[in-house]
Structures are given as C-alpha cells and as structure tokens.
C-alpha positions in Angstrom: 10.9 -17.2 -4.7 7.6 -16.9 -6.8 7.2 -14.5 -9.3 4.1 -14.1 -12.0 3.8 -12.5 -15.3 2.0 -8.8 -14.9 2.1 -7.4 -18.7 5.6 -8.2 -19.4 6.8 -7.1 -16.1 8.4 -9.9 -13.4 6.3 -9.1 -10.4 7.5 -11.1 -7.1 5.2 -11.8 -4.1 4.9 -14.4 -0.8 2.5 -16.6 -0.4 2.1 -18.8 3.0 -0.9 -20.2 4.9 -4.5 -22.0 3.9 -7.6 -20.9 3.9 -9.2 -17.6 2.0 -7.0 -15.4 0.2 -6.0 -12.2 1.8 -3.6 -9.8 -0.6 -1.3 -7.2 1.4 -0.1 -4.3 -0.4 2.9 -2.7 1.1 4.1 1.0 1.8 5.9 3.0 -0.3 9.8 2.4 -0.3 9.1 -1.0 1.6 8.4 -4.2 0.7 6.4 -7.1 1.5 9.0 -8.5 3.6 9.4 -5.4 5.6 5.5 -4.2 5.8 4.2 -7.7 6.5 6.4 -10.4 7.7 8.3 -7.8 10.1 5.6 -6.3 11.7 3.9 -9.9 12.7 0.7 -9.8 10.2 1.8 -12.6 8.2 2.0 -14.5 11.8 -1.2 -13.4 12.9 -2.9 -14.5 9.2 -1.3 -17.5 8.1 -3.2 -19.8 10.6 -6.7 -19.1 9.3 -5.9 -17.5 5.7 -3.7 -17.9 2.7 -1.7 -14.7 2.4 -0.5 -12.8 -0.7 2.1 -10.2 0.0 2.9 -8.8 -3.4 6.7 -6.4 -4.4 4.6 -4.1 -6.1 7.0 -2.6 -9.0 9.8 -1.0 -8.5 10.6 -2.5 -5.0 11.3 -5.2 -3.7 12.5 -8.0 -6.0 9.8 -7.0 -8.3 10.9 -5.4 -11.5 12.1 -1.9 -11.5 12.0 0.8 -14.5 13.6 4.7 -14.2 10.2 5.9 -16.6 7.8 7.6 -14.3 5.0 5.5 -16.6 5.9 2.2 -15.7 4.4 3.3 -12.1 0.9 4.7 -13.1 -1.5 4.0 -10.8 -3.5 1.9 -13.1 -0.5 -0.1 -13.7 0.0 -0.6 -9.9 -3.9 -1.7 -9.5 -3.7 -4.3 -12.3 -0.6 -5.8 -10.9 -2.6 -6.7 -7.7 -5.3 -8.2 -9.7 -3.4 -10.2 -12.3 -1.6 -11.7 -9.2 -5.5 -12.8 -7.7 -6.2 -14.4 -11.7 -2.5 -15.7 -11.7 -3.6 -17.7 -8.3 -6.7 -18.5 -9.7 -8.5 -16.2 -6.6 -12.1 -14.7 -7.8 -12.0 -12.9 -4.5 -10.0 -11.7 -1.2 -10.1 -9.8 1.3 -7.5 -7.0 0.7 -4.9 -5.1 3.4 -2.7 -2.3 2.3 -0.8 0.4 4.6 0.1 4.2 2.9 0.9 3.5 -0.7 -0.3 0.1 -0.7 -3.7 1.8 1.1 -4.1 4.0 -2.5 -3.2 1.0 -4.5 -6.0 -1.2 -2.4 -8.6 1.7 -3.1 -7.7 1.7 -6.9 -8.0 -2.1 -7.0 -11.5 -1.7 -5.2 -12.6 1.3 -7.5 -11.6 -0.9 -10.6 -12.0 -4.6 -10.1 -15.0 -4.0 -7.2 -16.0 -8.0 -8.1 -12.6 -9.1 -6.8 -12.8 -7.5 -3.4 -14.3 -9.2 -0.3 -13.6 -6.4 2.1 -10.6 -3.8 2.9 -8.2 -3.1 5.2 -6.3 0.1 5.2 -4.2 2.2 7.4 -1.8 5.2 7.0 -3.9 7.2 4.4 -6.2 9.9 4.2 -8.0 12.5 1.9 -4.6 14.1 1.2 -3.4 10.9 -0.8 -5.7 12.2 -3.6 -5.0 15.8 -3.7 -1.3 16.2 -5.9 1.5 17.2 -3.7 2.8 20.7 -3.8 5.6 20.9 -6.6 8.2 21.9 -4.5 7.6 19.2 -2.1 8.0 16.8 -4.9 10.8 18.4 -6.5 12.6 17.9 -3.5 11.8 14.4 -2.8 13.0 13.3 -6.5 16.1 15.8 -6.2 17.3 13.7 -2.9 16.2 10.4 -4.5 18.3 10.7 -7.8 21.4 12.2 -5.9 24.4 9.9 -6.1 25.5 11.8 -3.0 23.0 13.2 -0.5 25.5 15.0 2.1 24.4 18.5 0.5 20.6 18.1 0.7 18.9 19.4 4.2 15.4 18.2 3.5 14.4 16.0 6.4 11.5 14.6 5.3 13.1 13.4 1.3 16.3 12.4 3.6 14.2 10.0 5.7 12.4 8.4 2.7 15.8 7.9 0.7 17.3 6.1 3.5 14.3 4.3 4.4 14.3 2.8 0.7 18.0 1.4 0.6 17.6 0.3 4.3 14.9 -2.0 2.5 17.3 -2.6 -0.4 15.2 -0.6 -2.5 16.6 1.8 -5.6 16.4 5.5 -4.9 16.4 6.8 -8.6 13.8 3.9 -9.8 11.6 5.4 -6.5 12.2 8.8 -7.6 10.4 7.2 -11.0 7.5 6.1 -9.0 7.2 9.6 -7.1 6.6 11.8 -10.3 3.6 9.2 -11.1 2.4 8.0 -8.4 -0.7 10.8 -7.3 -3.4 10.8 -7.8 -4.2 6.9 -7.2 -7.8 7.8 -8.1 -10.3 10.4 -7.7 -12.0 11.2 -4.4 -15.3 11.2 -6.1 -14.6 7.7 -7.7 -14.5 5.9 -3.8 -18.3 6.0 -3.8 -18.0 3.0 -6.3 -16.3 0.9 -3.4 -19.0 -1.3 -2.3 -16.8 -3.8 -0.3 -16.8 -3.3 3.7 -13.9 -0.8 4.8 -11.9 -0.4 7.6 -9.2 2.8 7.8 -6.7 2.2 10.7 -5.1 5.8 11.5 -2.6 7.0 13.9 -3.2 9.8 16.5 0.4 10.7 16.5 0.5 10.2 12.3 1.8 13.6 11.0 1.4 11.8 7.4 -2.4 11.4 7.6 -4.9 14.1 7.3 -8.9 14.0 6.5 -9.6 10.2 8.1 -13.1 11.1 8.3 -13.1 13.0 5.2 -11.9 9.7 3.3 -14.2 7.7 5.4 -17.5 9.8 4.8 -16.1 9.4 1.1 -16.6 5.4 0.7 -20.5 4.4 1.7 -19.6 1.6 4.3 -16.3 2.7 5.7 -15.6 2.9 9.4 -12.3 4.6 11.1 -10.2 2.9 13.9 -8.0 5.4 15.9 -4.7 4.0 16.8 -3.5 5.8 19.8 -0.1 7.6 20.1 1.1 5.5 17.0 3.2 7.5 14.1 2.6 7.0 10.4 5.9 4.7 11.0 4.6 2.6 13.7 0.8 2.3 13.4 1.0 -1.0 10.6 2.9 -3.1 13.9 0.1 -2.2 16.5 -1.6 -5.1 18.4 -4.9 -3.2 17.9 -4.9 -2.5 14.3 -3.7 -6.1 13.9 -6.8 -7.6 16.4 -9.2 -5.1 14.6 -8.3 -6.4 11.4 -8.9 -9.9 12.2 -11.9 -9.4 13.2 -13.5 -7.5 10.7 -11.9 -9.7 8.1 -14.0 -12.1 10.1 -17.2 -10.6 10.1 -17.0 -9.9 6.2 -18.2 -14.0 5.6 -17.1 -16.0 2.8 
C-alpha cells in the first residue's frame, strides 16, 4: 500500500489509472476505500484519469493522533497538497464529498495554483458556521465511550458506528470533531477561482444553504440530486455522469 511523508505524519492513499490527476477526498469517518472504490467512482475514473484517493488523518490507514491539533484544518489541506508535490502533480482536478468537500475548499482557498476545477457534494453554508456546543459535546461523549449502550443520541450513535464499520477509531475521531470547524471562512471562498460544481441531495437532512455556498464562490454552479440522503447522494449515477463531464469541460 503507498504511503508518503506529510510533516512527519504517515499519510496512506490509492492511486490507479492514467491520464490527469484527479485527488478524491473522502467523508468524514470513511475512507477512501469506502467513499470511492465502493460507490463506483474509481471505476468510472480510472479509464480516462489517474486517480488519488487520499486516508486523510486519522482514518483509514493514515496515521491517527487523540490531540484535537493534529486535525486542524490547515493540517488536513496541506496533507492533500504535499500528496500532489509527493506525485510530482502541479495540478488536478479535485473531488471531495462532506468532510472531504471542506477539505477540497480549504485546498482551493490555499494552494488556488494546484486546482484545475472542483467537485463537491454533501456540504453546504452550515459547514462553516461552528456546531452548537451541545451537539458537539454529544458527538465526542458517544465517540470516546468504551461502552455506548447508555447514550440515546441517534445522530452521534449513527456516526460512531459508521466509523468502526469502516475500521475507523472512535476516540482518535472524537479528536478530529473538537477541531475540525470551521474548515475556512465563508468570506475566504471568493478566493476560489477554479470551476465548481456542488452535487446536493433533495432528501439530505445534513445539507443546508446549497445556494448560499454557491452564490459564495464566483463560478460555482449546484446540481440537485433527487430523493438522495446525505448517505446516498456520493453513489448516484447522476452526480457520477455530472462529474465526468464537467471534469471534461474544465480542459487541460
């Protein structure tokens, strides 16, 4: 399996196809594995690109810390781009679904030369407002239980199972929860100057202010994805077609 160097920190990531690079940055709790070789993008990619999935820390087989700093979002944006240097890649075209959507836009805010154009699904204006404290409280209370059976929280319930179902560690995610918001500022996305496209459930309970994040970067566009969940919407045939086409259209 290939790892690089990020800082000190073994960072692990997939790499299959030929062609320009295009770097997929998975959801939060997932993996690449899970976000992109189960729901059929790698399959759909490999024959005309050469794909980078990348284990951003903390999951995956990536290195994983218990300090909420190891998981800044600065820290999650320069691992993306030290994997581009590390595969000697000046530019690519960049994917990345929920968390992997904010670390995408940080990349893009940050190292704006290294972005062709962006595809990004499963977030909205809300990923850069911080979480109510009890809502986070809870989620890190559920993550660093040894036993759950007590808690009643749905919601933290569903995302601690959903990490160990993709072999993930609870407690190091807990980690990445206290640190992980805001990615970057709202005001900062009028920087992006790369071509985006913002895939977005109809049925996505997760996701609110689409058009509020799309009116905030100057040549974004929205694709609905109908009756898909914040769950489902990364495996639709749509998003997928819509993806490869804009990717397309964005040139070498």
């Amino acid at each position: 399996m290939p790892y690089f160097d990020s800082n000190g920190v073994r960072i692990h990531y997939l790499e299959q196809g030929d062609g320009p690079a295009v770097l997929l940055i998975h959801a939060m709790a997932a993996s690449a594995r899970h976000s992109w070789i189960d729901t059929g993008w790698f399959e759909i990619l490999t024959p005309e690109y050469t794909v980078l999935a990348i284990d951003c820390r903390g999951h995956g087989n990536s290195a994983r810390a218990y300090d909420p700093d190891f998981y800044t979002a600065d820290n999650m944006a320069d691992d993306a781009a030290r994997l581009l240097e590390y595969r000697g890649i000046k530019r690519a075209l960049v994917a990345g679904y929920s968390m992997g959507a904010c670390v995408a836009l940080n990349l893009a805010v940050r190292y704006g030369a290294r972005v062709r154009a962006m595809v990004i699904g499963g977030v909205s204006s809300r990923a850069y407002k911080v979480p109510p404290p009890d809502e986070l409280q809870r989620l890190v209370a559920v993550l660093n239980a040894d036993d759950a059976g007590s808690f009643t929280d749905k919601p933290a319930l569903f995302m601690r199972s959903f990490c160990l179902s993709n072999g993930n560690d609870p407690k190091a995610l807990a980690a990445f929860s206290i640190h992980r918001r805001p990615d970057v500022e709202q005001s900062q996305l009028a920087a992006i100057r790369a071509p985006v496209l913002i895939g977005a459930g109809t049925r996505d309970a997760v996701v609110q202010g689409v058009d509020e994040l799309a009116q905030s970067i100057p040549n974004a566009r929205v694709i609905k994805l109908e009756g898909r969940t914040h769950i489902d919407a990364l495996a639709d045939p749509v998003f997928q077609r819509a993806a490869i086409d804009f990717f397309a259209a964005a040139g070498p």
